[in-house]
LUMVEX-563753 format. One record per atom (N, C-alpha, C): residue in one letter; x, y, z. Coordinates in steps of 0.001 Angstrom, whole numbers, plus 500000, padded with zeros to 6 digits. Example, Ala and Ser with C-alpha at 12.3 -4.5 7.8 and 13.67 -1.06 7.14 Angstrom:
2
A513190494310507800;A512300495500507800;A513200496700507800;S512850497750507080;S513670498940507140;S512900500030507870;
REM end
This chain:
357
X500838498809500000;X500000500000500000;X500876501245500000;X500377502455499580;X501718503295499078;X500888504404500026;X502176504875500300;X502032506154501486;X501021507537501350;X500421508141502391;X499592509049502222;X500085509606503553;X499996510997502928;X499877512180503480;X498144512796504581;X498318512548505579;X497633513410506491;X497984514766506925;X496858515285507203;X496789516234507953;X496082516720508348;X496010516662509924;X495216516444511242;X495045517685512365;X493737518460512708;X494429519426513583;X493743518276515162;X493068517405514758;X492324517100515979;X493124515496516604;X492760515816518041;X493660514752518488;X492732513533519172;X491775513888519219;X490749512634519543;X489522513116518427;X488794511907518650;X487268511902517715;X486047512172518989;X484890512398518431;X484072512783519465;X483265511490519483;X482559511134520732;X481997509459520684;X480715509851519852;X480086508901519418;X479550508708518407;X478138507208518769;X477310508013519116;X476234507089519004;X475720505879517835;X475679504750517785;X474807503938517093;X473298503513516975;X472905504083515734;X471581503746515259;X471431502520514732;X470763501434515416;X470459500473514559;X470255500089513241;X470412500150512468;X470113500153511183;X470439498354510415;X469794498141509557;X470035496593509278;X471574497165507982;X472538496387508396;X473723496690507751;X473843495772505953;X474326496438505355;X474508495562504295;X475404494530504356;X475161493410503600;X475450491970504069;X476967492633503249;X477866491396503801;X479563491631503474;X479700491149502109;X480365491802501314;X480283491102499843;X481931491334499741;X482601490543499034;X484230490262498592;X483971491773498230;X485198492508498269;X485787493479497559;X487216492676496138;X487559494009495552;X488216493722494409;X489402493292495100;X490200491987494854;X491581492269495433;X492764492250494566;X492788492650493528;X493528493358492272;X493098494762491897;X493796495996491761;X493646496647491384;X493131497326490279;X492216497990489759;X491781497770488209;X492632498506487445;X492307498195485942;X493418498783485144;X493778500464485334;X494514500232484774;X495186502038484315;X495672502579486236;X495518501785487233;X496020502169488766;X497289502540489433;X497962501783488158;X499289502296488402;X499774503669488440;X500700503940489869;X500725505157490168;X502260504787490932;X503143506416491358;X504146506573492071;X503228507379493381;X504013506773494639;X503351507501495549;X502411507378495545;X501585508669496637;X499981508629497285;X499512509103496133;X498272508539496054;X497179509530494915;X496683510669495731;X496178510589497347;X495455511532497966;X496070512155498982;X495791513594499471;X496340513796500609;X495130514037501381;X494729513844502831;X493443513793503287;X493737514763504534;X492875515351504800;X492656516859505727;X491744516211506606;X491676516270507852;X490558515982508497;X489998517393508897;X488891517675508502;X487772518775508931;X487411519457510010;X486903518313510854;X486456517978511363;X486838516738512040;X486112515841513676;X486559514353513697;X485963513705512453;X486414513133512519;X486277511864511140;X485612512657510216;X485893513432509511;X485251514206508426;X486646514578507564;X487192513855506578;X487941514263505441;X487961514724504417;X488784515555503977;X488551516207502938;X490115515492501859;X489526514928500784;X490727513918499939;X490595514606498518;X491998515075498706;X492530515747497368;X493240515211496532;X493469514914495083;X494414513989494653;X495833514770494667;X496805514274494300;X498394514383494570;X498430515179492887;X497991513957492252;X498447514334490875;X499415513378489862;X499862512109491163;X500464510894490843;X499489509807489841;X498135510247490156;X496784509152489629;X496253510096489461;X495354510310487822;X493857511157487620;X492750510929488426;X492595511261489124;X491409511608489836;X490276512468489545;X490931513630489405;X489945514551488388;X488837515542489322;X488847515471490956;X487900515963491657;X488254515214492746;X487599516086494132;X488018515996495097;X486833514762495698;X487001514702496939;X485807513980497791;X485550513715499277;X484738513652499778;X484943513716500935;X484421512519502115;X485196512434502846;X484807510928503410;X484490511165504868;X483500510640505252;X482755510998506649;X483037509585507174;X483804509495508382;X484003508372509263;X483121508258510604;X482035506893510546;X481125507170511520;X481371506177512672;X481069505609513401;X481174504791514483;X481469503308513946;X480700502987512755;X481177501464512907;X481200501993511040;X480691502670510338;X481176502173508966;X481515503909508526;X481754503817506879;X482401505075506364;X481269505361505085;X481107506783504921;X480121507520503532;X480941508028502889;X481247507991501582;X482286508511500800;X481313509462499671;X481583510984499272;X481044511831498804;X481664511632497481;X481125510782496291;X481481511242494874;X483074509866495021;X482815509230493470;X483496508300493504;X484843508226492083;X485350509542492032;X486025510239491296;X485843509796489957;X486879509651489054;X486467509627487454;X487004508434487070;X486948507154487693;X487348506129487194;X487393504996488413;X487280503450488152;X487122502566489288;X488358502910489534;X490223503059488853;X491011502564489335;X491521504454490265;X490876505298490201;X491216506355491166;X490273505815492688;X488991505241492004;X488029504489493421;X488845503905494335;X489714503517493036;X489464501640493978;X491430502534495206;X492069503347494753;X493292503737495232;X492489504879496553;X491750505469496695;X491164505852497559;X490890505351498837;X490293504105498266;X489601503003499561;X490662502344500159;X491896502344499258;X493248501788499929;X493993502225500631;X493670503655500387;X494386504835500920;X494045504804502300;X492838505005502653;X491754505182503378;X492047504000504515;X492980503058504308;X492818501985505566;X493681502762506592;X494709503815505859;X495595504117507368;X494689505300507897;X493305505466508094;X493199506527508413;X491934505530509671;X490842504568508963;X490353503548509128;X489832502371508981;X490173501678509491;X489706500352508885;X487917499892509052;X487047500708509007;X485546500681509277;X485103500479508149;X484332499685507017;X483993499702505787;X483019500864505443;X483222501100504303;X482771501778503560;X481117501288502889;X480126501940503507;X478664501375503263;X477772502189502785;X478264503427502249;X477551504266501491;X477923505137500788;X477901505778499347;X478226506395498791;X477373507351497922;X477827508413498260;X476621509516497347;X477827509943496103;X476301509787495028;X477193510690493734;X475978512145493911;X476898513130493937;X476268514392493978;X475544514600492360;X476088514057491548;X475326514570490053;X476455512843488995;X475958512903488718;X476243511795487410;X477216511913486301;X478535513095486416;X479057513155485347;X480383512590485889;X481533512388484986;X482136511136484606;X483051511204485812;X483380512469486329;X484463512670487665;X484095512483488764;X482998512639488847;X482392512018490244;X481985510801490190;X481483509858489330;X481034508701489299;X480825507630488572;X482149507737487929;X482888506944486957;X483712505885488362;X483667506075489652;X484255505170490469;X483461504045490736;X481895504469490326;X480954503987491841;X480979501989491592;X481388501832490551;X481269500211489862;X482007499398491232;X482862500014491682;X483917499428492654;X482879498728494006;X481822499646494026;X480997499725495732;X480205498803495390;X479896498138493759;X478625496885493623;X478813495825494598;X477920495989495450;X477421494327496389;X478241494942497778;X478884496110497726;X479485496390499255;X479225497106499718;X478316498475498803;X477927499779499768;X476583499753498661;X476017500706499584;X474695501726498785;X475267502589497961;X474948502971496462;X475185504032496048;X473925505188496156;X474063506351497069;X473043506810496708;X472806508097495851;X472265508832495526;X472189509414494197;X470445510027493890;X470319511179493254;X469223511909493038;X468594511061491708;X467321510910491929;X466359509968490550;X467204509981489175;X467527511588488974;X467840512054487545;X469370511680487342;X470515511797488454;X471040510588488212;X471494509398487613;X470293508610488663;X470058507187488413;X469802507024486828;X468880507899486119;X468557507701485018;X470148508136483896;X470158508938484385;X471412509350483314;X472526508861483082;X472442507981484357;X473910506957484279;X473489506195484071;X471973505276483755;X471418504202483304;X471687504550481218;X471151505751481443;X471295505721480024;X473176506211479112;X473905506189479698;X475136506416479472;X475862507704479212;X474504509097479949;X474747510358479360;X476384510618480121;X476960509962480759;X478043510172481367;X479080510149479981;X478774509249478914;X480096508914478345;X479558509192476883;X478932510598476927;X478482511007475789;X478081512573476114;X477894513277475123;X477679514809475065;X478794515699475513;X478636516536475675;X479594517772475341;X480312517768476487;X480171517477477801;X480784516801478791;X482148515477478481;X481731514460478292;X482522513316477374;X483107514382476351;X482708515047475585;X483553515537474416;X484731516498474530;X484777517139475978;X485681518347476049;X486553518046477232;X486211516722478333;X487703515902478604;X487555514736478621;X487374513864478074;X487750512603478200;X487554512248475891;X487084512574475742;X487366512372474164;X489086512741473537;X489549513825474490;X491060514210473497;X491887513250474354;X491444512239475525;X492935511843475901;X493422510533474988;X493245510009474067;X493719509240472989;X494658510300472421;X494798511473472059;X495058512090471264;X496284513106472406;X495965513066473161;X497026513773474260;X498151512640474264;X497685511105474575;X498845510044474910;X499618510350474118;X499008510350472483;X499892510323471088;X500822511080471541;X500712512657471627;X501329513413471494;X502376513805472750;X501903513296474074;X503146512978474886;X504201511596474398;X503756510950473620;X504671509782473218;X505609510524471844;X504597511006471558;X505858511813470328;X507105512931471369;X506280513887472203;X507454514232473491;X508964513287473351;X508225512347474545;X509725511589474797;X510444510838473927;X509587510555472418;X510663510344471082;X511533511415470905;X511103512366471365;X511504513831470534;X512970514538471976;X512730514376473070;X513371514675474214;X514624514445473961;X515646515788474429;X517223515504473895;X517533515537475278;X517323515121476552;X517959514942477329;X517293514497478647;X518014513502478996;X517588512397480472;X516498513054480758;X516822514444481628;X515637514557482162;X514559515345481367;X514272516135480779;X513146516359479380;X512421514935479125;X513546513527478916;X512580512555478517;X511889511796479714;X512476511794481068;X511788511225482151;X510719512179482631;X511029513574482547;X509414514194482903;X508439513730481573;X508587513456480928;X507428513322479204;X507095511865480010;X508139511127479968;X507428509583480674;X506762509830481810;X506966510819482923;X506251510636483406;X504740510610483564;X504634511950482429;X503456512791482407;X502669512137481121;X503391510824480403;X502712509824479627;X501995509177480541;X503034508512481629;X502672507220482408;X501036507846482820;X500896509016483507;X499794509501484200;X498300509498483029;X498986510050481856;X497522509402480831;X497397508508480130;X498535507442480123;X498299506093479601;X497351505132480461;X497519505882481921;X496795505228483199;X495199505366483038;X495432506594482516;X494051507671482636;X493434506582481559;X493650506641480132;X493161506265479553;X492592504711479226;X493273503980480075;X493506502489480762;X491964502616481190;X492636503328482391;X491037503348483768;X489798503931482903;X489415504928481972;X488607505178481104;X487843503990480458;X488898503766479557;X488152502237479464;X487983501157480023;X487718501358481374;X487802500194482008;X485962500703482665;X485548501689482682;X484401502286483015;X482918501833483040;X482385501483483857;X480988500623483291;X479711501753484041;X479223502516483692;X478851503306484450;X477558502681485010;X477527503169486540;X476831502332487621;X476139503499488065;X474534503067488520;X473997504140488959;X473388503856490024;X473124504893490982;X472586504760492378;X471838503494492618;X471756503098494096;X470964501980494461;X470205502349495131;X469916503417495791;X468869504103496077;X468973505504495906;X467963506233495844;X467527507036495200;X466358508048495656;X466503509831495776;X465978510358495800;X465256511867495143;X464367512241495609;X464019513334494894;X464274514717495443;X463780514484496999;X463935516123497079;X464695515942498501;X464810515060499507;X466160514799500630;X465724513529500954;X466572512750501707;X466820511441502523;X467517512048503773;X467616511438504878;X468455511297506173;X468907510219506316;X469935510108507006;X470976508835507374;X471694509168508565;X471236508256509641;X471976508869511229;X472528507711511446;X473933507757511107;X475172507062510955;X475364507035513011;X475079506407513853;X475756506539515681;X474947507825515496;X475651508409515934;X474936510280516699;X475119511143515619;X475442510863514056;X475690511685512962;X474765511519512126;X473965512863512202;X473005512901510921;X473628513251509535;X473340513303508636;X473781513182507402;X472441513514506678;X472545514716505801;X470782515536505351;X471957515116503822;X470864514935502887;X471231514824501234;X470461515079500685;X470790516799499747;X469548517310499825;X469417517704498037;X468362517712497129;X468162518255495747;X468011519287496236;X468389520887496147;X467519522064496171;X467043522475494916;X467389521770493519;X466836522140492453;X467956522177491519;X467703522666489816;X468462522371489225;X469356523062489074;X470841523205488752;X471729523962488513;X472668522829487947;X473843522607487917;X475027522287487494;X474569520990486729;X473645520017486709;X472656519195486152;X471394519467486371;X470231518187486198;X469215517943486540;X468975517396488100;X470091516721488471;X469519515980489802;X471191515977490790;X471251517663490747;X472788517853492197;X472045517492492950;X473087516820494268;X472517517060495462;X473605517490496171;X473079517629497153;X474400517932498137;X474278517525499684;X475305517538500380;X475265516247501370;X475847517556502681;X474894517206503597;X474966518291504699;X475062518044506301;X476119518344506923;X476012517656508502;X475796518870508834;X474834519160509657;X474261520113510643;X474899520282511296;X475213519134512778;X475694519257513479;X477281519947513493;X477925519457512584;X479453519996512018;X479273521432511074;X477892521775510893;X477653522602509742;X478849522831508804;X479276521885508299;X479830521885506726;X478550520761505485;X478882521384504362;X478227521625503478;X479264520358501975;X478848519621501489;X479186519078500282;X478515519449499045;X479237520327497923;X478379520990497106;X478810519892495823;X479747519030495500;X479967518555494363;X480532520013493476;X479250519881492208;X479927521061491250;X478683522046491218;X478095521860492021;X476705522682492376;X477488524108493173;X478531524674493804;X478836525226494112;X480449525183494467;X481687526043493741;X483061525608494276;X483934527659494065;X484769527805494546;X485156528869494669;X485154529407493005;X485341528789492095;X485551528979490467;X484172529151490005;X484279529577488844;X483553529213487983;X482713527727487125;X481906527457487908;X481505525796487633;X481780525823485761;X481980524132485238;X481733523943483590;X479860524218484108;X479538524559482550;X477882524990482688;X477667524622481421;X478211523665480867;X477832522304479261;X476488521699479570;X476016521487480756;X474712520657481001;X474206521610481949;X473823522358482227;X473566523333482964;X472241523574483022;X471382524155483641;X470274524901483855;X470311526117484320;X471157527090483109;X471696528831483631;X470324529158484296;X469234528942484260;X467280529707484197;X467282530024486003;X468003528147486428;X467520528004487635;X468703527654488430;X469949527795488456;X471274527836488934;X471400528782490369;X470928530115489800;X470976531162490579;X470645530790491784;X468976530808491980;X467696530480492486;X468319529168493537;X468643528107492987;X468747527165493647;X470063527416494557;X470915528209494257;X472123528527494956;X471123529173496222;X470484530162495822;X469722531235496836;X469162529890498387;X468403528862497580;X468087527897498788;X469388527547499619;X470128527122498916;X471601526651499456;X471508527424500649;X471646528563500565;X472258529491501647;X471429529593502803;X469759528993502482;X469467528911503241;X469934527781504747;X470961527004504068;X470888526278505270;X472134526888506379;X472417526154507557;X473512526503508649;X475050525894508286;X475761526688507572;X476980525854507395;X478124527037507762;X479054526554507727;X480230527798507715;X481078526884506856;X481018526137506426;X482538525810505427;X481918524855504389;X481920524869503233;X481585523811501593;X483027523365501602;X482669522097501368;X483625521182501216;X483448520579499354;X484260521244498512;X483323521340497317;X484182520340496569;X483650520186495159;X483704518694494654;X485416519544493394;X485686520516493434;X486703521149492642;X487204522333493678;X488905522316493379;X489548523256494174;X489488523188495709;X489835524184496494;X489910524475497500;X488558524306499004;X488860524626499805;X487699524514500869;X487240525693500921;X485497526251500523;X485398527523500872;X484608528686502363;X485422528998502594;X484517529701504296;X483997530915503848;X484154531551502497;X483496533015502050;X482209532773501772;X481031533140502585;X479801532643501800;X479691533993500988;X479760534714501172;X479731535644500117;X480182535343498377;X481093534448498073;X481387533962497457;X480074533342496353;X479311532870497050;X478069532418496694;X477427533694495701;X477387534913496601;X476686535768496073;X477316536086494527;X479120536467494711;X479542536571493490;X479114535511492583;X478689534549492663;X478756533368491869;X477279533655491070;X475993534271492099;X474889533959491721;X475460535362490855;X475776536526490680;X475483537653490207;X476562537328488750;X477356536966488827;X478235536180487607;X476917535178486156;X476325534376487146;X475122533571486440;X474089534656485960;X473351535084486891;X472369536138486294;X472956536831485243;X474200537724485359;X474913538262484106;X475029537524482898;X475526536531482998;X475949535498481625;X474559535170481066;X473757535067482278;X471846534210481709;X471417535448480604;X471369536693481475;X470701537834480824;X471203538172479537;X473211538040479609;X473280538202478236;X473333537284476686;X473302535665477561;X472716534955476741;X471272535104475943;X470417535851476887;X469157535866476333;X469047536596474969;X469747537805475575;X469684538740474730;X470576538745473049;X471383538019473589;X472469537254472159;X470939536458471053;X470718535317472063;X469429534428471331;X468358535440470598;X467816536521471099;X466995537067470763;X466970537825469161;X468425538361469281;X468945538942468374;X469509538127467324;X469571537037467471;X469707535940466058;X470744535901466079;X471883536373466962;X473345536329466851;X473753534283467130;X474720533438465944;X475071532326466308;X475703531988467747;X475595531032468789;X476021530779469771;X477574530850470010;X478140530824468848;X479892530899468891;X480016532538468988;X479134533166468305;X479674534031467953;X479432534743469567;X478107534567469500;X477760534943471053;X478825534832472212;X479392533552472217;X480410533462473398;X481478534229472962;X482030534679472024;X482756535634471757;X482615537192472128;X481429537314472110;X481276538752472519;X480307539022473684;X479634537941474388;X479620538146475627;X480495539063476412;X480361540101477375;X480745540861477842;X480798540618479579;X481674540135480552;X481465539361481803;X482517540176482604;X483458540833482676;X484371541665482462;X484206542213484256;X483383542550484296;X482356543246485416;X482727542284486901;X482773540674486357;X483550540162487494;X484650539712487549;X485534540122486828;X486889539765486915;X487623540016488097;X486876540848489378;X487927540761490542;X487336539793491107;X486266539287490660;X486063538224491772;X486220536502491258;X486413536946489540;X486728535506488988;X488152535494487644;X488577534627488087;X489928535249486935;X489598534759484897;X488618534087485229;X488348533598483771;X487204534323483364;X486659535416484057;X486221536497483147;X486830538434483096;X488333537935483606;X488836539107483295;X489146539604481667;X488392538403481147;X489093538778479636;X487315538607478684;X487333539615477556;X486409539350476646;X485725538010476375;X484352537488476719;X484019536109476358;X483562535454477134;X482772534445477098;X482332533250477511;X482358532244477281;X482693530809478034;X482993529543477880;X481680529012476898;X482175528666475714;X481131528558474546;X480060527002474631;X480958526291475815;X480136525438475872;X478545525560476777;X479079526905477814;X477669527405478336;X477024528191477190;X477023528849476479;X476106529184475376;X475724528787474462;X476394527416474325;X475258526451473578;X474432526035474465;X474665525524475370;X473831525043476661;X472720525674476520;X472850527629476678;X471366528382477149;X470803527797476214;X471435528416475019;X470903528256473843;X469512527030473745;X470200525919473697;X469444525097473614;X468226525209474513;X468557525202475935;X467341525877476806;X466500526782476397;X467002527719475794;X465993528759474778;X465510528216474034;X465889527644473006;X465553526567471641;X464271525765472158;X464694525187473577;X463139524051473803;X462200524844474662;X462780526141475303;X461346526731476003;X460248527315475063;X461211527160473596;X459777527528472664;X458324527300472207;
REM end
């Protein structure tokens, strides 16, 4: 098992009540690694939060592709989002023994696209996957490994390997050609574990929240509506008031390729209704600015309004993201300090316009 990085501010855990609950029966786990796993070093470095509340970032040794977060309860473990492939899953759960050895019996995918739950195949017959209806359906029907999502990262890495393999043909010296190998090895892996992908969808399933009182830990998993897909959810301890947003909310600028710009805002607005002080989010950093939120909703309303107004005027969607004008938040976001919009959100409205007709 290959070494991981902690880092801990707490020196005991707090005791932890048990709720009866009928446990899922023990099923074999994988005991080979799945393809493309090969890695140097830790894939994750893990933060504890909170007691038993982690926050697991990848290294950068293994694609991972998104963060996740793992809640350690009295007798078993909930893992938030099951990154972008079984063999980043399956290096997680391995990771995860020096921290505890309690199995792993539930897993939420916050939304259905390929970085969060391209892992979940690993948990068949050992945990719950749980997951919002729309979801369930979308990973039933394979929208994970198709549409404009699939097309803008995981379609060019055939075409990236090539061209790091032409690199280290091309490299005039030791080390030039051992960084190219390295930075092959990492998407020959990628592309390994890609195809190794069977996409798996929730085993249970909700619409608008579930509860789960893990000992004395509630656990709220909640739809507030649509934004970053059809069916985010997000996963909420009260008691700890931290917050799991997936890609429903992260300090950046979310991708908005499958988006619902109409109702993004709006549903952020519920968000805030609840008690948290820290999002533990599914990209980048940990955020404690709730204000942040606000920049985020006033960024969306801007881009929505001037999408509309692009559509209205018959202007093409390329052209539109070209002259979108966003400028206005560049101190608060660095990818609209410059002329433009990410063209894959303005096909997105677009289309939303196209069918509210």
């Amino acid at each position: 098992m290959t070494t991981i990085s902690i880092r801990s501010p707490w020196v005991v855990a707090l005791p932890i009540l048990v709720l009866a609950t009928a446990p899922l029966a023990a099923a074999p786990l994988a005991a080979q690694a799945p393809p493309g796993s090969e890695h140097v070093g830790s894939a994750f470095t893990f933060e504890e939060i909170r007691p038993g509340i982690w926050f697991a970032v990848g290294t950068g040794s293994l694609t991972v592709f998104s963060n996740a977060t793992v809640i350690v309860n009295e007798e078993d473990v909930l893992v938030v989002d099951t990154h972008v492939s079984p063999a980043a899953a399956f290096a997680l759960r391995e990771e995860l023994e020096a921290i505890t050895d309690k199995p792993i019996r539930y897993v939420v995918s916050t939304h259905y696209h390929f970085d969060h739950a391209h892992g979940n195949q690993i948990y068949v017959g050992s945990a719950e996957i749980i997951g919002h209806e729309y979801t369930r359906w979308a990973l039933e029907n394979g929208l994970s490994l198709t549409g404009p999502t699939f097309a803008r990262f995981l379609a060019p890495i055939p075409e990236r390997v090539e061209q790091l393999r032409a690199q280290v043909a091309a490299a005039e010296t030791p080390e030039a050609r051992e960084t190219a190998e390295g930075r092959l090895l990492i998407q020959e892996n990628f592309l390994e574990a890609t195809n190794a992908v069977v996409p798996t969808p929730p085993t249970i399933t909700l619409r608008d929240r579930m509860t789960l009182v893990r000992g004395g830990r509630e656990i709220q998993i909640i739809h507030l509506g649509r934004g970053h897909t059809a069916g985010d959810v997000v996963v909420y301890l009260p008691e700890e008031r931290l917050l799991m947003t997936g890609d429903l909310f992260y300090g950046g600028i979310p991708y908005m390729g499958t988006a619902y710009l109409s109702d993004w805002a709006d549903t952020l607005e519920r968000m805030k209704e609840l008690d948290f002080e820290m999002v533990l989010p599914g990209h980048g950093g940990v955020v404690t600015d709730r204000q942040q939120i606000d920049r985020l909703q006033a960024y969306m309303r801007d881009l929505w309004a001037q999408i509309q107004e692009m559509h209205a005027a018959g202007v093409p969607a390329e052209e539109a993201a070209a002259r979108i004008d966003l400028r206005a938040h560049g101190d608060n976001f660095a990818a609209a300090r410059r002329l433009g919009a990410d063209v894959d959100a303005v096909v997105r409205g677009y289309e939303l316009l196209n069918e509210a007709r």
